[in-house]
N, C-alpha and C positions, 0 to 999 in steps of 0.2 A: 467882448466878454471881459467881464472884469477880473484881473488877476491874483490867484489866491492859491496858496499853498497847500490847501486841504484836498483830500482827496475828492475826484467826482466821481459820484458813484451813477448819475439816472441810465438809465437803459439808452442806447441808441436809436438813432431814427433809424424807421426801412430805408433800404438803399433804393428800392425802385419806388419814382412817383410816378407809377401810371394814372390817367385818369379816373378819377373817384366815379361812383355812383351813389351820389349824397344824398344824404336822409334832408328833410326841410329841415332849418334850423332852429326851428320851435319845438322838432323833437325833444322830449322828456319838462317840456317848460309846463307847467303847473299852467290848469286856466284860470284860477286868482289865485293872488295870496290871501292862503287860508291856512290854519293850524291845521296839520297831518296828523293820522292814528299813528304816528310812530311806537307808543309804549301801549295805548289801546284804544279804544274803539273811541273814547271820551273825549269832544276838544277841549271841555274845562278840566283833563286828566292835567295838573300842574305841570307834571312833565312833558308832555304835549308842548304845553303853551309855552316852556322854558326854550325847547328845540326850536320852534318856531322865532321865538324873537334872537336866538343865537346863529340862525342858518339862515330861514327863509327868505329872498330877498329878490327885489325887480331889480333886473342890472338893463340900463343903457348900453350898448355895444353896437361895433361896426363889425361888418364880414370881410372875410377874406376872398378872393378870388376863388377858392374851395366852393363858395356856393353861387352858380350860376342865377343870371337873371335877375339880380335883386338891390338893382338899382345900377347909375354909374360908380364907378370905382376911377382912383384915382392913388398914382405911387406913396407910399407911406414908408417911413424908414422904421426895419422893427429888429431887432438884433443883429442891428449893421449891415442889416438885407434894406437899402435905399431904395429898391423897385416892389415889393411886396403890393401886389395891389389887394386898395381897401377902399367898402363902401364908403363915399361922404357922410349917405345920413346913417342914423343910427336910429337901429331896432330896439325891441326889448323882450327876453325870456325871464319871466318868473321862478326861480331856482328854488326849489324845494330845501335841496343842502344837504339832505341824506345821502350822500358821498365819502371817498375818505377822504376828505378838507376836515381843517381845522373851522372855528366858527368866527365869525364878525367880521368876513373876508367885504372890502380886499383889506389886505393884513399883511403887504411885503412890506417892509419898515414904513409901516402907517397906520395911525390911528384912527381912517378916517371909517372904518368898519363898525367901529364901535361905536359911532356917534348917533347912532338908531336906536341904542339900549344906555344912553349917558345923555340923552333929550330926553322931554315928553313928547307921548304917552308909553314911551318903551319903558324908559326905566322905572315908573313907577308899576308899569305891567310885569316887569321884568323882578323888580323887588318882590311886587304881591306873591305872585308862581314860585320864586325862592323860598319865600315865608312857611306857603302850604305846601311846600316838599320835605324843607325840614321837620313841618310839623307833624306829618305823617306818622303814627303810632307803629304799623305792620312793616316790616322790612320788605322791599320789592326782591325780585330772585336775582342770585349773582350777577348772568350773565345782561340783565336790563342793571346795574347797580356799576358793572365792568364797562360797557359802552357808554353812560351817562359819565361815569365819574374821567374815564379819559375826553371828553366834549369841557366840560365844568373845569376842566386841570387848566386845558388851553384857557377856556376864557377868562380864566382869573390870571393867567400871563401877560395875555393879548390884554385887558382895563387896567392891567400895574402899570401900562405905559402911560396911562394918563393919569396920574395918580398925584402927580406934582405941577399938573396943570393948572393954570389959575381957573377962578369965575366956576360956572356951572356945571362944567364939564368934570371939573377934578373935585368938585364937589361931592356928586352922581359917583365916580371913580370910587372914591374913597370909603363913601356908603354901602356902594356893593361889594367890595371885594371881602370883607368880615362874614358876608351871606352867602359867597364863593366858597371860602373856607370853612365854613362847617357843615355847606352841601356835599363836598370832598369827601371831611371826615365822615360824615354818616353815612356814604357808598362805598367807606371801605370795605375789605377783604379780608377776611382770615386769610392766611397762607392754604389752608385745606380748600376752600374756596376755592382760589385761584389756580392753584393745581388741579379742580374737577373742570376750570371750564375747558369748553370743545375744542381740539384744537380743528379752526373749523380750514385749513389749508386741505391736511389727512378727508377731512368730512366730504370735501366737495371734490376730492381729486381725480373718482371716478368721473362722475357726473357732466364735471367739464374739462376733462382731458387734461388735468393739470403734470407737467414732468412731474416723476419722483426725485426730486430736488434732498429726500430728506432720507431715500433708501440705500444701504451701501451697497456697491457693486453696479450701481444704475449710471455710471458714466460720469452721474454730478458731484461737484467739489466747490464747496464754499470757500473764501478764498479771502484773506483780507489783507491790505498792503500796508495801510494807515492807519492809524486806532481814529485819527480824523474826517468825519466825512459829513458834505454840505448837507445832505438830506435832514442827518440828523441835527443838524446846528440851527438847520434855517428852521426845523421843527419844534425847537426850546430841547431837545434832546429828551422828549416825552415819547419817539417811538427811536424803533433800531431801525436803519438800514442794514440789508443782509446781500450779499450777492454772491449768486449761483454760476458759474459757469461749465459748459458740456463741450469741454476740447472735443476737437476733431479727431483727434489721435490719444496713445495710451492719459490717462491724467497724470499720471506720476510720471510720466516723461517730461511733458508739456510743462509743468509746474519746474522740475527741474531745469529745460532749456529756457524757462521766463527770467531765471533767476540768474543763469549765467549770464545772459544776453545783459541786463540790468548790471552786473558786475564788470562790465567790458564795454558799459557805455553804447548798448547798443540800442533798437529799437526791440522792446521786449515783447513785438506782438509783430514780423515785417510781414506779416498776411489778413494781420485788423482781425477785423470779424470774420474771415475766410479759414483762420487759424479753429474756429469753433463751431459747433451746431447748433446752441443754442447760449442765452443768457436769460437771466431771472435776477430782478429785484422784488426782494421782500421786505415790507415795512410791517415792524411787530410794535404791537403795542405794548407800552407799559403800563404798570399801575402804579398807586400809592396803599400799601395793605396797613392793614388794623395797628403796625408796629412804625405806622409812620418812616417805613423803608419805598424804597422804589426798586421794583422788581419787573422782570418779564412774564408776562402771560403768552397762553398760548392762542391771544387771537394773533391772525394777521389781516392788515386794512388795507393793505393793496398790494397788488401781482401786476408788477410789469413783466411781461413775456416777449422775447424777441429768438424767432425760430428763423436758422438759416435752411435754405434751400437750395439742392444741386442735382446735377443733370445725371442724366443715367451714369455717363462716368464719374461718377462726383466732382464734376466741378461747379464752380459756386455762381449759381442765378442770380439772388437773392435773398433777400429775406422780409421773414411777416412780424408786424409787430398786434399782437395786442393787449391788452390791460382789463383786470379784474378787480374792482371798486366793492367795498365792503358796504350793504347798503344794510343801515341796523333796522329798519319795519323788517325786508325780508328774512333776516337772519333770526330775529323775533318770532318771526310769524312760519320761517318754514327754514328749523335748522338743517334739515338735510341740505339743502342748496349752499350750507357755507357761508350764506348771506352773499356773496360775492352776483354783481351784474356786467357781464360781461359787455364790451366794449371794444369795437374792430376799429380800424388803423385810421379809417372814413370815417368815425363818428365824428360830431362836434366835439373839440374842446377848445380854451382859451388857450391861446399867446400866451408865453411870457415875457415879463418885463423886461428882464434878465437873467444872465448866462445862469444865475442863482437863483432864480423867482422858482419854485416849485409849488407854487400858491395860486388859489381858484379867482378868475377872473380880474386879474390886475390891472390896472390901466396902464397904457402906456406912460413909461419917462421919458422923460428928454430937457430939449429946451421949453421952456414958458414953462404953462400950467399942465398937469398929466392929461393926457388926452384916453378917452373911452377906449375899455377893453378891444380886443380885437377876438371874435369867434372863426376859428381856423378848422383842420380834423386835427384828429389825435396824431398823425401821420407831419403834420406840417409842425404841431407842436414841438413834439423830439427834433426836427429837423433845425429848430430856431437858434439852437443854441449848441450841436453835436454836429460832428463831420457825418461824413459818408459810411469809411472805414472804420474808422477808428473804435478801440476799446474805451472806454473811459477809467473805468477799473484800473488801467496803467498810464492814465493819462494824467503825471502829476508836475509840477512844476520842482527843477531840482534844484538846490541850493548849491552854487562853485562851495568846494572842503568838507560837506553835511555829507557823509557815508549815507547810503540808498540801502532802506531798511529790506534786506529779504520777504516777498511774496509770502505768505505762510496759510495753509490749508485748517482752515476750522473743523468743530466736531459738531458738524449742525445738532444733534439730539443735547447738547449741551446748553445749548444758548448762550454759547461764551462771548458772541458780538454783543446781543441783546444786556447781558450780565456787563460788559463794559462801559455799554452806554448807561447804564441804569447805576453802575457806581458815580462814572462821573458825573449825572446831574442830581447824584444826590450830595457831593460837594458844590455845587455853584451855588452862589449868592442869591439866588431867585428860590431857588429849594428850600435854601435853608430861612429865610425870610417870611415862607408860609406857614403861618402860624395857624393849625388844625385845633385847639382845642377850642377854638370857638372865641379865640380872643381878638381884637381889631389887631391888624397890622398894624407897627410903629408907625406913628405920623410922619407925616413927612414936610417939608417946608414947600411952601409953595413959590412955585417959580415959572416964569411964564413961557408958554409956547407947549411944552412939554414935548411929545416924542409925534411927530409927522412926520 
């Protein structure tokens, strides 16, 4: 894993790998690639066909050992795990992409996502659907206006990278991103707006057992160590990481003995995950509103949940991990559910690349050329790049003479994480470069290779 100062915030892996009983792994695969009702019923609805060419996509992949029977397998080296085994040949699932992924994946410092909508027939399909969105007379309703304009944020991120590429590609690049930015500005938000939409975590917390992460006196304590964390970075700092933790013992104790222990050099967690009952990462989204600010809203686009488990005398079993995926047709189509699609420890997900990859379907790196994703469970996923025990939440790299900033307890109803990450990416050089009134971005010189 590569070494970095920032803080890691992802959820841990379950500690027990008992054997799975796995879903095929064409679950959820689309039987063609075709344009989804995501906003409605229409496939020539322009937003339809926008989603479609920013998400939709056949990926090539190999399996993991997770999925029995499905072919030879042979050892692959995949996060410094040199024995993982993985099928030789390669499959393929159809991804729809209504996920909480960013769009034109894969997308971990590559541009090779985008080269489906920066060729023909994408990009020219890709400009038309632009065209007839902004030319749309009737305003659509916030909360299809809130889901679109955070998809549309990313991708005009994700095509800046090729923007100074030579030939056709940085051509295509440069074309679109002027269309990017004024589909932006026109899904802005009034502030009244964005304050009525659901906060759809409360919406669905009955329904699917979510903790009261946000109620006081319910155990939980958002907690934050670093103002810097990978989730958000490796995201463009368009959504917040939040993290929830549920001590085992009083919270105001525990918070208290984290901090001493961190002052004396100690290990600030010596029972890992044993120390807690549960954890939660929450990723919020943000927006860009009517005043050209970056703010938080009250959706949230994914729920990792990892519950411990103990024996009748409390001591510690294990623990269950699962993950709750913001899926915007359902959320659309049936807000009570929250939009969120639940997702156990054994479903299919991708590998990642690296100890930093939080991104849908990557191929592996290494030496040569990147070799095809690798399809694993959710369970092997976290595992790839997290210990057993350990917190990550205090798992930081500490500088010999740098003072170790105090632990400090958030006011989740505040949104003081989300309000931090949304100041600072409204100073970075990517923010402030987007120019919403409908004017092209400053040209730029071209220079060859651009960003791969």
């Amino acid at each position: 894993m590569p070494g970095r100062t920032t803080l890691l915030v992802s959820i841990v892996a379950a500690v027990l790998c008992a054997p799975a009983n796995m879903a095929d792994y064409r679950a959820g695969s689309l039987a063609k690639q075709e344009v989804q009702p995501i906003y409605s019923a229409d496939p020539q609805d322009p937003w339809n066909r926008i989603f479609y060419l920013l998400f939709t996509r056949t990926v090539k992949l190999r399996l993991s050992e997770d999925f029995k029977g499905e072919g030879a397998v042979a050892p692959t080296e995949v996060m410094g795990n040199p024995s993982l085994l993985v099928t030789s040949r390669t499959v393929e699932r159809i991804e729809s992409g209504d996920r909480a992924i960013d769009p034109l994946y894969p997308n971990f410092f590559s541009s090779k996502g985008s080269e489906p909508i920066l060729t023909d027939p994408g990009f020219s399909e890709l400009k038309d659907a632009l065209q007839d969105a902004c030319a749309e007379s009737s305003p659509r309703p916030p909360l299809q206006r809130a889901l679109m304009q955070s998809d549309i944020w990313a991708a005009y991120e994700i095509v800046a990278w090729s923007r100074r590429t030579e030939g056709l590609i940085g051509d295509h690049a440069r074309a679109l991103l002027p269309w990017f930015a004024r589909f932006i500005a026109k899904l802005a938000l009034s502030s009244r707006e964005i304050a009525a939409l659901p906060h759809n975590y409360a919406v669905a917390q009955s329904s699917l057992s979510l903790p009261q992460v946000f109620d006081a006196g319910s155990g939980w304590m958002e907690v934050e160590w670093s103002p810097g964390r990978s989730h958000d970075e490796m995201a463009g700092n368009r959504h917040a990481a939040r993290i929830f933790l549920k001590p085992h013992e009083n919270p105001a104790l525990f918070l208290k003995q984290v901090n001493q222990r961190f002052r004396k050099g100690q290990d600030p967690l010596p029972g890992g995950i044993r120390d807690l009952d549960a954890e939660v990462l929450l990723t919020q989204v943000l927006l860009i509103d009517r005043a050209r600010r970056v703010v938080p809203s009250a959706l949230i686009s994914d729920i990792q949940l990892r519950t411990i488990t103990r024996d009748q005398s409390g001591r510690f079993r294990g623990s269950n991990l699962e993950e709750f995926e913001l899926s915007r047709q359902l959320m659309l189509r049936d807000a009570a559910s929250g939009g969120f699609v639940h997702r156990t420890a054994d479903e299919p997900s991708y590998l990642p690349a690296s100890g930093n990859d939080f991104t849908f379907a990557s191929p592996m790196i290494g030496e040569g050329e990147p070799k095809p994703p690798i399809l694993g469970t959710l369970r092997r996923r976290c595992e790839s790049c997290h210990f057993e025990s350990a917190v990550f939440t205090f798992n930081m790299i500490r500088i010999p003479g740098r003072p170790v900033p105090a632990v400090r307890q958030l006011r989740p109803e505040g949104d003081q994480r989300a309000f931090s990450v949304a100041n600072k990416k409204m100073k970075s050089k990517e923010f402030q470069s987007l120019q919403l009134d409908g004017a092209p971005p400053r040209p730029a010189e071209s220079v060859p290779n651009g960003r791969n």
